[in-house]
N, C-alpha and C positions, 0 to 999 in steps of 0.2 A: 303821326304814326310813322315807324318805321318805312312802311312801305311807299310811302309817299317819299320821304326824303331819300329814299333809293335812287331816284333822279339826280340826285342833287351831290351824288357822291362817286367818286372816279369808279372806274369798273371794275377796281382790282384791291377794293378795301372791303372789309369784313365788321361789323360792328359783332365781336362776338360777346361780350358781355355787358351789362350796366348795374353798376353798385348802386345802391340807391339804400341811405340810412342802414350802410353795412352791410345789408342784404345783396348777396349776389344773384343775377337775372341773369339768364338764356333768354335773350330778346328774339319773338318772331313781327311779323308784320305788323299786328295790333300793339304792339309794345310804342313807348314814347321816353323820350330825353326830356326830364325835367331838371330845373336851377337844380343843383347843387350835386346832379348826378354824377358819377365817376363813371367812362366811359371806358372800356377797352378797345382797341384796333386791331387787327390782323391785316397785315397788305402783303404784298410780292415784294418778293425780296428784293428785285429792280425798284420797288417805290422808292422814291428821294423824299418821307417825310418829315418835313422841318419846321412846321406851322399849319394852321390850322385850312390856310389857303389850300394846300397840299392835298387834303384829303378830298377837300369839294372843288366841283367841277366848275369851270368859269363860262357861261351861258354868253 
């Protein structure tokens, strides 16, 4: 679930939509990233994102 990988994600990224077989989603908490989903991002516009490192957070 989304909420879970909240953790896992710098503090200034936005997962604000997920395609999933064309269908556009408004992800909330319960929501999930599956294989072959198309992901949208929204960050701050200071983000430097360049890779996928970039988005998640190094523990």
């Amino acid at each position: 679930m989304l909420k879970d990988m909240a953790r896992e994600l710098h503090p200034n990224i936005l997962v604000a939509a997920i395609i999933r077989k064309g269908v556009v989603q408004i992800p909330d908490g319960k929501s999930t990233i599956e294989k072959g989903d198309k992901v949208i991002i929204i960050s701050a516009s200071d983000a430097r994102i360049q890779s996928l490192d970039d988005i998640l957070q190094k523990h």
